[in-house]
TIFIKE-844165 format. One record per residue: x, y, z of N, C-alpha, C, O in turn; residue in one letter; residue number from 0. Coordinates in Angstrom, 2 decimals. Layout:
// residues N
<n.px->X, n.py->Y, n.pz->Z, ca.px->X, ca.py->Y, ca.pz->Z, c.px->X, c.py->Y, c.pz->Z, o.px->X, o.py->Y, o.pz->Z, resn->a, resi->NUM>
...
END
This chain:
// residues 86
<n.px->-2.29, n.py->-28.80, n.pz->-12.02, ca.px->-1.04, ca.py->-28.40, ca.pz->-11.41, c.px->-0.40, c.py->-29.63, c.pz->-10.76, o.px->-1.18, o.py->-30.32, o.pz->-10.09, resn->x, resi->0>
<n.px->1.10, n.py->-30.13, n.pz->-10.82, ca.px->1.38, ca.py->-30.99, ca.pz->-10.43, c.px->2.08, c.py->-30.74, c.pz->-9.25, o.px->2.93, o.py->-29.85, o.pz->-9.17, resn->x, resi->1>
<n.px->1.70, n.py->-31.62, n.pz->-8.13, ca.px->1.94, ca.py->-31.30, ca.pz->-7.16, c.px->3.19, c.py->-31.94, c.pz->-6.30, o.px->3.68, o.py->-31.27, o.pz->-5.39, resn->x, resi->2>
<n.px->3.62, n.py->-33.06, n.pz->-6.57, ca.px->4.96, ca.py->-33.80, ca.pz->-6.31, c.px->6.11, c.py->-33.28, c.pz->-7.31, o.px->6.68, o.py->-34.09, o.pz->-8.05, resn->x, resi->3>
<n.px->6.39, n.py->-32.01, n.pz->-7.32, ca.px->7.34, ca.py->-31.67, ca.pz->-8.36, c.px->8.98, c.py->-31.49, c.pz->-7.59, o.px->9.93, o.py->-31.21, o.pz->-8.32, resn->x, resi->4>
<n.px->9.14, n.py->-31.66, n.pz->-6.30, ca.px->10.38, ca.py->-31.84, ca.pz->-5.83, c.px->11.57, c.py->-32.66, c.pz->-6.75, o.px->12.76, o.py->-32.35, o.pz->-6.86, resn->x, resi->5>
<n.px->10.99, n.py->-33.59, n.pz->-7.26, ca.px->12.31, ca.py->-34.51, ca.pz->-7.51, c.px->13.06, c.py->-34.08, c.pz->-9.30, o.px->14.21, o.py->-34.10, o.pz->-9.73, resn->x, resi->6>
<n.px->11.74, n.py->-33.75, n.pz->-9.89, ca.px->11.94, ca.py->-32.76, ca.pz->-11.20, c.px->12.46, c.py->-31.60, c.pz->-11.19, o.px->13.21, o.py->-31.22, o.pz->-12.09, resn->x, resi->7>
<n.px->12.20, n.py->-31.00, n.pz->-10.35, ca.px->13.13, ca.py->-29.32, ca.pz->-9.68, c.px->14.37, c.py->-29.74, c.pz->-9.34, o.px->15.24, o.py->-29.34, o.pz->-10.12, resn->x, resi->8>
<n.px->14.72, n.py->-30.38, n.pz->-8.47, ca.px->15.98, ca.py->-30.83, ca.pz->-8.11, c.px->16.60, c.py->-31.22, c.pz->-9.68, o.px->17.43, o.py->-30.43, o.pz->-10.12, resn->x, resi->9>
<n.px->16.44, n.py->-31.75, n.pz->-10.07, ca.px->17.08, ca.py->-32.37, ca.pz->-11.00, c.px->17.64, c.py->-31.04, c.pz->-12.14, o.px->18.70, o.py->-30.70, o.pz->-12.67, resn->x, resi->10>
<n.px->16.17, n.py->-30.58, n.pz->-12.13, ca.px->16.47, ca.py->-28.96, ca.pz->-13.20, c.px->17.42, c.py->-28.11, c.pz->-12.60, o.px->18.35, o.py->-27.66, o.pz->-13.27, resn->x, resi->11>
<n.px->17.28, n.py->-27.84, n.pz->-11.42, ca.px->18.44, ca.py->-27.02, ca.pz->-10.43, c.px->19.57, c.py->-27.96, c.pz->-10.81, o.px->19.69, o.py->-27.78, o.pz->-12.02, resn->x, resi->12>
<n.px->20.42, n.py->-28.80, n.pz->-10.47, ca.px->21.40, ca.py->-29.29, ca.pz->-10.56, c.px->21.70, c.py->-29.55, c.pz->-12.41, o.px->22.83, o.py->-30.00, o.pz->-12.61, resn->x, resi->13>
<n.px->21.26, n.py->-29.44, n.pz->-13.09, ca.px->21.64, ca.py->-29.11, ca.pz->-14.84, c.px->21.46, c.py->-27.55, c.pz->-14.58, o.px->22.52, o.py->-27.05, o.pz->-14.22, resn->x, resi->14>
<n.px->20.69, n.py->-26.90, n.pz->-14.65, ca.px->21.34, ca.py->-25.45, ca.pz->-14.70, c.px->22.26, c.py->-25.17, c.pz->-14.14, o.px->23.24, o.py->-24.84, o.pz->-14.80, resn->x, resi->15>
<n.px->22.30, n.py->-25.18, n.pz->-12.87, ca.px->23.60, ca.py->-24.68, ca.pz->-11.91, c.px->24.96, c.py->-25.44, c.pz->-12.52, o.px->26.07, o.py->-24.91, o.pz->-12.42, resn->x, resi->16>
<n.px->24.78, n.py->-26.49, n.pz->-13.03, ca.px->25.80, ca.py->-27.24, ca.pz->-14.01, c.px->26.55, c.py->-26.29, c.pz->-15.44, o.px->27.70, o.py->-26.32, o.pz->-15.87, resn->x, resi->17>
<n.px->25.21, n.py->-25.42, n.pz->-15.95, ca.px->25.22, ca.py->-25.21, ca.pz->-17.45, c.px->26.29, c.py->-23.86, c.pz->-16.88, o.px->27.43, o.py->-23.54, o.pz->-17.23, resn->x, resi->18>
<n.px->25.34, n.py->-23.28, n.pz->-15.85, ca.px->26.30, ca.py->-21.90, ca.pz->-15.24, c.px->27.50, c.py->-21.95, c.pz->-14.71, o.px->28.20, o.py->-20.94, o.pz->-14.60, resn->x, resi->19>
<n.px->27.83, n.py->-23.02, n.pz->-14.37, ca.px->29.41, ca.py->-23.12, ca.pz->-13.61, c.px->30.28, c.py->-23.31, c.pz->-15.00, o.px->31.29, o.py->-22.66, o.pz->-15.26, resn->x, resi->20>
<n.px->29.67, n.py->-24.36, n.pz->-15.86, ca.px->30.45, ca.py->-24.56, ca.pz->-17.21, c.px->30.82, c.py->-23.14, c.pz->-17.75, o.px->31.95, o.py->-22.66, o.pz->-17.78, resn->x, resi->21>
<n.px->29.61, n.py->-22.55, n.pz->-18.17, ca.px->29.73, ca.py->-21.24, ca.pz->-18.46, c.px->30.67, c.py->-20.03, c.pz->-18.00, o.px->31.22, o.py->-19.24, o.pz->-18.77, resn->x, resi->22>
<n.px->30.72, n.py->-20.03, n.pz->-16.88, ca.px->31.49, ca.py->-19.14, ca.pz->-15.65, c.px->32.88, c.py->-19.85, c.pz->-16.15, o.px->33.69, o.py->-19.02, o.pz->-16.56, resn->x, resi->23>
<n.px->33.31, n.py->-21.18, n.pz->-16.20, ca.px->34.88, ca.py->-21.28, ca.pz->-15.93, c.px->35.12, c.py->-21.37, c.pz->-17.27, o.px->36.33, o.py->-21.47, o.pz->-17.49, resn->x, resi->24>
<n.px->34.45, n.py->-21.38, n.pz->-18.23, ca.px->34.96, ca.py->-21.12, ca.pz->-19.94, c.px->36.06, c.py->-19.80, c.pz->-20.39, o.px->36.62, o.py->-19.55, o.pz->-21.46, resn->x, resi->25>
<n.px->36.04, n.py->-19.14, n.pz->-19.07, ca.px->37.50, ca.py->-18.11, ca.pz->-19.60, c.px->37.15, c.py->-17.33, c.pz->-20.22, o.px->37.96, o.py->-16.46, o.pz->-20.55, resn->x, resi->26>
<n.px->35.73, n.py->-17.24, n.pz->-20.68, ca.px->35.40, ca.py->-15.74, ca.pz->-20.90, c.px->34.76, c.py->-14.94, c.pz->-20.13, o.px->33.83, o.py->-15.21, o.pz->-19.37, resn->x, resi->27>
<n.px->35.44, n.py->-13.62, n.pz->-20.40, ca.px->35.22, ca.py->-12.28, ca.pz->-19.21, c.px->33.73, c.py->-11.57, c.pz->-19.72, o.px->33.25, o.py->-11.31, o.pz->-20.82, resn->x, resi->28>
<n.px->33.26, n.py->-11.38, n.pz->-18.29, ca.px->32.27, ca.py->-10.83, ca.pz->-18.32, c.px->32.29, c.py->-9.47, c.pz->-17.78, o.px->33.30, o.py->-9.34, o.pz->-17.08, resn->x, resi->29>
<n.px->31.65, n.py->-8.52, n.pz->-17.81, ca.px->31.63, ca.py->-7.50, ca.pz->-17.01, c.px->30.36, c.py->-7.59, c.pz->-15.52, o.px->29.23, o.py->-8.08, o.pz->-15.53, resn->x, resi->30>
<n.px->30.84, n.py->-7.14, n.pz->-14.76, ca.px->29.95, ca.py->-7.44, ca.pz->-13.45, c.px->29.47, c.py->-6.40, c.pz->-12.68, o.px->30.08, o.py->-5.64, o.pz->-11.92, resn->x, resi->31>
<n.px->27.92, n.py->-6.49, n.pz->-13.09, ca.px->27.24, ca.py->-5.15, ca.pz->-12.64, c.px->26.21, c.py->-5.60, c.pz->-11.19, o.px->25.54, o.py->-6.63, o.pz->-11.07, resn->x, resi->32>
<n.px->26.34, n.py->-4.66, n.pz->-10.36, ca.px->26.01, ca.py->-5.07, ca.pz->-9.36, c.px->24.92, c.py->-3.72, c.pz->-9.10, o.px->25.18, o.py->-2.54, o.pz->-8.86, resn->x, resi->33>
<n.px->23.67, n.py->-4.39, n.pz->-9.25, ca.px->22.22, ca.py->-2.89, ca.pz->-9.07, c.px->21.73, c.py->-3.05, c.pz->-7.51, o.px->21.39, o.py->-4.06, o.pz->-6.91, resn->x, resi->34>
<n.px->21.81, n.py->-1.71, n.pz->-7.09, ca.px->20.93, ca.py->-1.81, ca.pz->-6.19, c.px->19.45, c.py->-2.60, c.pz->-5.43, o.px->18.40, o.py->-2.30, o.pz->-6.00, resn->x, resi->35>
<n.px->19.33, n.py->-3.46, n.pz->-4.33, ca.px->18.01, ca.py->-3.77, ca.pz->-4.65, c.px->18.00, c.py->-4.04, c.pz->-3.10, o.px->18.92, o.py->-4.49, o.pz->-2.42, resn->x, resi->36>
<n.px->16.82, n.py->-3.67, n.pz->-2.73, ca.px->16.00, ca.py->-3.68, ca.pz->-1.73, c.px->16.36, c.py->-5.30, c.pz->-0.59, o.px->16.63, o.py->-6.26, o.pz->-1.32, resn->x, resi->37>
<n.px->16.39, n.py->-5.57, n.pz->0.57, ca.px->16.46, ca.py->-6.46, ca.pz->1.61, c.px->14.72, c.py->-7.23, c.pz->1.28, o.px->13.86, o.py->-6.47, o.pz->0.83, resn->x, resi->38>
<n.px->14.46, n.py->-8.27, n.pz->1.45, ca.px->13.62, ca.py->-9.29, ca.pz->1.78, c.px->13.32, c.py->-9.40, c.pz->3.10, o.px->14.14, o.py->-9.97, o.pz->3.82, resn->x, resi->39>
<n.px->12.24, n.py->-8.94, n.pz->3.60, ca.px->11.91, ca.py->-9.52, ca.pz->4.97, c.px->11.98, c.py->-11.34, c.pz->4.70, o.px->11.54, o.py->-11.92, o.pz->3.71, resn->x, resi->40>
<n.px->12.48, n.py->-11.82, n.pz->5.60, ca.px->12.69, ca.py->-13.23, ca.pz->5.55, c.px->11.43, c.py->-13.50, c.pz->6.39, o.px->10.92, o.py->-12.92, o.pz->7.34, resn->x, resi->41>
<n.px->11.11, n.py->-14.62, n.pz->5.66, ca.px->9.82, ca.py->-15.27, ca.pz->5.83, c.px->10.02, c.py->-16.95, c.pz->6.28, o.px->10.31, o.py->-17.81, o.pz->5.45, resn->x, resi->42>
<n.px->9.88, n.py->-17.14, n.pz->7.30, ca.px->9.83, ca.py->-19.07, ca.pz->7.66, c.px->8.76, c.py->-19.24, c.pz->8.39, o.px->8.29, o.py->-18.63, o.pz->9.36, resn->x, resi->43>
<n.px->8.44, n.py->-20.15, n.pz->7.78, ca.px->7.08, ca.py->-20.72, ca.pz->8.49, c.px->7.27, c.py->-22.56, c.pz->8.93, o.px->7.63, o.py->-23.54, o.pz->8.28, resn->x, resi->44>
<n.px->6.88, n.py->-22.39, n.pz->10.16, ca.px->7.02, ca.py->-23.99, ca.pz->10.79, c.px->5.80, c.py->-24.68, c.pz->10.01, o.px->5.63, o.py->-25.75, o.pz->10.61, resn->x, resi->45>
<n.px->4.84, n.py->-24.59, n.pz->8.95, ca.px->3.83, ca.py->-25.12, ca.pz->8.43, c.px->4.49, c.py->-25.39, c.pz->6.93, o.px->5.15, o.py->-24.48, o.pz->6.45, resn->x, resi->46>
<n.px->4.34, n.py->-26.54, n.pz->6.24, ca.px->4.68, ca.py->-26.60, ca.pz->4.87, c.px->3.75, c.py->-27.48, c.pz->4.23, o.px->2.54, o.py->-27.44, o.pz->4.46, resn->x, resi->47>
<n.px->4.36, n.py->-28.39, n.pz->3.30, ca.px->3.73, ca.py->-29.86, ca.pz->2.33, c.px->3.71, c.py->-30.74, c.pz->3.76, o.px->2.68, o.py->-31.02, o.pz->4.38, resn->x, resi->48>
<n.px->4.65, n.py->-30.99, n.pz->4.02, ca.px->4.74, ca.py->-31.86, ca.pz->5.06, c.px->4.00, c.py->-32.08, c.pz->6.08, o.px->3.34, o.py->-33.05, o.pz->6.44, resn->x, resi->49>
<n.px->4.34, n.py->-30.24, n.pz->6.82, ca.px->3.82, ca.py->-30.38, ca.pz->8.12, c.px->2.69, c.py->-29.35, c.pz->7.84, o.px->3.18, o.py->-28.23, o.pz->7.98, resn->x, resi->50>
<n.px->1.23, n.py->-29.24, n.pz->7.46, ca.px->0.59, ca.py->-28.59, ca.pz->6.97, c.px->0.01, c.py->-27.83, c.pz->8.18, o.px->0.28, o.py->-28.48, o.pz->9.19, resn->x, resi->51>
<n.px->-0.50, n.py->-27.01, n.pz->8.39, ca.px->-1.49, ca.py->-25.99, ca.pz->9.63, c.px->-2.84, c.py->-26.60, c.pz->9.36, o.px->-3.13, o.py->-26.96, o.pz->8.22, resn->x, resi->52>
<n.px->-3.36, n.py->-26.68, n.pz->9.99, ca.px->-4.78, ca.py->-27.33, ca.pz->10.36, c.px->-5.92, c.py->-26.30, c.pz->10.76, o.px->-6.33, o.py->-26.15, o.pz->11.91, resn->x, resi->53>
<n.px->-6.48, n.py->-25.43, n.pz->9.35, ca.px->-7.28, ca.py->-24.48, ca.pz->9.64, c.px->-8.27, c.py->-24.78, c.pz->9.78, o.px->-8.64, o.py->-25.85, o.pz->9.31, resn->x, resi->54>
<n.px->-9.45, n.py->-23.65, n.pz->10.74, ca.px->-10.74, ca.py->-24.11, ca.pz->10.62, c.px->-11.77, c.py->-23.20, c.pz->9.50, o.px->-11.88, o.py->-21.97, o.pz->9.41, resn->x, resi->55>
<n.px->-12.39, n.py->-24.15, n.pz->8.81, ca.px->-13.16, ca.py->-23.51, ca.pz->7.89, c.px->-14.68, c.py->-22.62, c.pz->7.96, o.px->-15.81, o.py->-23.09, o.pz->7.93, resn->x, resi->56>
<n.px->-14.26, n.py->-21.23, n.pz->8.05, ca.px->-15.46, ca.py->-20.27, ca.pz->8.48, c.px->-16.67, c.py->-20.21, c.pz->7.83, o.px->-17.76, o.py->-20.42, o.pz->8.35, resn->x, resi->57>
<n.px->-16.35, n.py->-19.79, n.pz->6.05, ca.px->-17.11, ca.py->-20.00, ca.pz->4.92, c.px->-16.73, c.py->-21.14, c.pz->3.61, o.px->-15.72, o.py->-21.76, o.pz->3.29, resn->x, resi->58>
<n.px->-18.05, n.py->-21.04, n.pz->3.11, ca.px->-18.17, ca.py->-22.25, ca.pz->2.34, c.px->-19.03, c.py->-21.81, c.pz->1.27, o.px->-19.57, o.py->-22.75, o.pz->0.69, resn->x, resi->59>
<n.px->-19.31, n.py->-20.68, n.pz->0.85, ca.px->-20.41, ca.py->-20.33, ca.pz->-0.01, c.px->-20.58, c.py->-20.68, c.pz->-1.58, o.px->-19.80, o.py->-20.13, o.pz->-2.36, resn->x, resi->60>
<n.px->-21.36, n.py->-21.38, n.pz->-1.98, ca.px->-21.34, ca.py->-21.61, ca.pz->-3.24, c.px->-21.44, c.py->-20.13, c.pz->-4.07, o.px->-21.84, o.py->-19.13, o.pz->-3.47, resn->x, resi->61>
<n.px->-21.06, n.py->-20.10, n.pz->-5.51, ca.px->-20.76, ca.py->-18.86, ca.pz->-5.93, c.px->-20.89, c.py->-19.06, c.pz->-7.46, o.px->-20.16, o.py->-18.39, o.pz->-8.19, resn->x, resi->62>
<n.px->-21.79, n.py->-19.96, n.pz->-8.00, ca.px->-22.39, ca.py->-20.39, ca.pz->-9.46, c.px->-23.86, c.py->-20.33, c.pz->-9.32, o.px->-24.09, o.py->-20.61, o.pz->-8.14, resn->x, resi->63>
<n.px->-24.72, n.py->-20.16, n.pz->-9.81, ca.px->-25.77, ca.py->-19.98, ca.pz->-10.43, c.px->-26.61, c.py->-21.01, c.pz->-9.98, o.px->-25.98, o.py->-22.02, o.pz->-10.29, resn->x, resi->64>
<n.px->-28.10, n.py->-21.52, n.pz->-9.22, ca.px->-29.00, ca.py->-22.27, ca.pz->-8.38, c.px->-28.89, c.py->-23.37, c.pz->-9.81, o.px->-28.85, o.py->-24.58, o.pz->-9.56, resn->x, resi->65>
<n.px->-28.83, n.py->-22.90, n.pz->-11.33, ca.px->-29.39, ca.py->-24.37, ca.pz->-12.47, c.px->-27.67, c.py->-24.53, c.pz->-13.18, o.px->-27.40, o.py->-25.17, o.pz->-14.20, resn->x, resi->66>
<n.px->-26.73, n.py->-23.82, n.pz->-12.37, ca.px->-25.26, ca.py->-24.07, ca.pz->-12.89, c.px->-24.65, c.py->-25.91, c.pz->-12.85, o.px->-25.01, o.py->-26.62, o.pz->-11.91, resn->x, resi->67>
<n.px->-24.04, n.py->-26.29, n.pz->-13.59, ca.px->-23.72, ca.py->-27.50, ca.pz->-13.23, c.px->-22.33, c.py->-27.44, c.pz->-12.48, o.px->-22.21, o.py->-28.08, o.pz->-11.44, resn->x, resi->68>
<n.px->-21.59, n.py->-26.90, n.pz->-12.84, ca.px->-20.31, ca.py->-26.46, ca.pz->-11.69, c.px->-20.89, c.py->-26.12, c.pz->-10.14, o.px->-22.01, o.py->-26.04, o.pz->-9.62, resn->x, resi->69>
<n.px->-19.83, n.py->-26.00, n.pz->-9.80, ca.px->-20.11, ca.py->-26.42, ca.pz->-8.01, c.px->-18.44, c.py->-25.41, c.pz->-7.79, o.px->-17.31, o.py->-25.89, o.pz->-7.84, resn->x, resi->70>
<n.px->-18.85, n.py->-23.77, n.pz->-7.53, ca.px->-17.54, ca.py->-23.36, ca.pz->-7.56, c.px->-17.71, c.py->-22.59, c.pz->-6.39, o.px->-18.62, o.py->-21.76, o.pz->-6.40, resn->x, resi->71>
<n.px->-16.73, n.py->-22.76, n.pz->-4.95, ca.px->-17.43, ca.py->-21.79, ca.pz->-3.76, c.px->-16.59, c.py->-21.11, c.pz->-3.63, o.px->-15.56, o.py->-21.49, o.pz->-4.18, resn->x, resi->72>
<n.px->-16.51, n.py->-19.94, n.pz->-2.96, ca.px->-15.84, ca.py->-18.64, ca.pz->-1.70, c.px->-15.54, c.py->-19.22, c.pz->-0.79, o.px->-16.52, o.py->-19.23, o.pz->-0.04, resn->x, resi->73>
<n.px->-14.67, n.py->-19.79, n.pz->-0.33, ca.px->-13.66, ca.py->-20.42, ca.pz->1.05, c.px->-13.04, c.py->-19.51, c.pz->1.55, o.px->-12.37, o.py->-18.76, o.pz->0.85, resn->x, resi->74>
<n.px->-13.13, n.py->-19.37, n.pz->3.01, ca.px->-12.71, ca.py->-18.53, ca.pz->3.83, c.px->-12.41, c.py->-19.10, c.pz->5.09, o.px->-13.31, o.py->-19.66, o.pz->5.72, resn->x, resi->75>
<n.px->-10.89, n.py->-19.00, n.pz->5.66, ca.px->-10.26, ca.py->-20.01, ca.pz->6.60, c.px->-9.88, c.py->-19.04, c.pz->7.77, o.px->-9.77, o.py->-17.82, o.pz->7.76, resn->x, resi->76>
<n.px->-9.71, n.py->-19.95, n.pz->8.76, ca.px->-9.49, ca.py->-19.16, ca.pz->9.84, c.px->-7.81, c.py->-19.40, c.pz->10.42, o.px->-7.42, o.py->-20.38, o.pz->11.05, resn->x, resi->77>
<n.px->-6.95, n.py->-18.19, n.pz->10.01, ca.px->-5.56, ca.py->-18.64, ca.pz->9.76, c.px->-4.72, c.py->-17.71, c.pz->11.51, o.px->-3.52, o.py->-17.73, o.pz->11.80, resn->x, resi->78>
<n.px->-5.95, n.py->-16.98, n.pz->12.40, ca.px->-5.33, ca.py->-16.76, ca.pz->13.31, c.px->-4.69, c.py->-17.69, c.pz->14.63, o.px->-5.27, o.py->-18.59, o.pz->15.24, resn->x, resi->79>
<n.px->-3.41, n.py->-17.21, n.pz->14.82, ca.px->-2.53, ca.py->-17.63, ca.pz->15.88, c.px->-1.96, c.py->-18.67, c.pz->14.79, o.px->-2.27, o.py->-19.78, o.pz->15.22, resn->x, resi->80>
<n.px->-1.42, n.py->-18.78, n.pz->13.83, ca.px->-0.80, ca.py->-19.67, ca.pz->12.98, c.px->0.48, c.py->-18.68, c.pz->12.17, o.px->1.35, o.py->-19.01, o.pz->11.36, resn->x, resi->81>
<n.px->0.21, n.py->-17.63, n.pz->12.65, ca.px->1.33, ca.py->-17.00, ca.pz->12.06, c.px->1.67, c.py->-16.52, c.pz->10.21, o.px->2.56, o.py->-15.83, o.pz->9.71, resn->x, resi->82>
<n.px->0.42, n.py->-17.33, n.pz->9.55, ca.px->0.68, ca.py->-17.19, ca.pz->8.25, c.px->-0.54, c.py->-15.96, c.pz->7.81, o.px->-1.54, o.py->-15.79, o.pz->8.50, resn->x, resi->83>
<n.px->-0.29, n.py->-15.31, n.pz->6.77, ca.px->-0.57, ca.py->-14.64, ca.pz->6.32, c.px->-1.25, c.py->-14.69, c.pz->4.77, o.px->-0.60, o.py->-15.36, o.pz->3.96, resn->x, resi->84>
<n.px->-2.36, n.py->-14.10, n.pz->4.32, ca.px->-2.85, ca.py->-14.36, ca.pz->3.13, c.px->-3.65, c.py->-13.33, c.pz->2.55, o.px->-4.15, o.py->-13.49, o.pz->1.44, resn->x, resi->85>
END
């Protein structure tokens, strides 16, 4: 998974939003349907990439087989008074 993908997103956002405005002022009519849909509890969190939360780690359990060659564990963090949810 690549993890510095800000500057590639940006770039994709600004050509689409490009392709759609082209699209939109081309003078052809669309019809405009507008569906019902549910509110978003809005979600902000003062923790991100940047400014990360600093959890403490409860469990650690390995979770492969005593003659497995992988090394795969059960992590379990301690995310109270941080406000985030998981």
């Amino acid at each position: 998974c690549d993890v510095d993908y800000e500057a590639a997103a940006e770039e994709w956002r600004k050509n689409a939003l490009g392709k759609v405005k082209e699209t939109l002022s081309s003078g052809n009519e669309a019809e405009i349907v507008q569906l019902p849909v549910g509110q978003a509890a809005a979600s902000h969190s003062q923790y991100n990439k940047q400014n990360p939360y600093t959890a403490t780690l409860l469990t650690s359990q390995k979770i492969t087989g005593r003659d497995s060659g992988k090394d795969v564990r059960h992590i379990e963090i301690d995310l109270d008074g941080s406000g985030l949810t998981y």
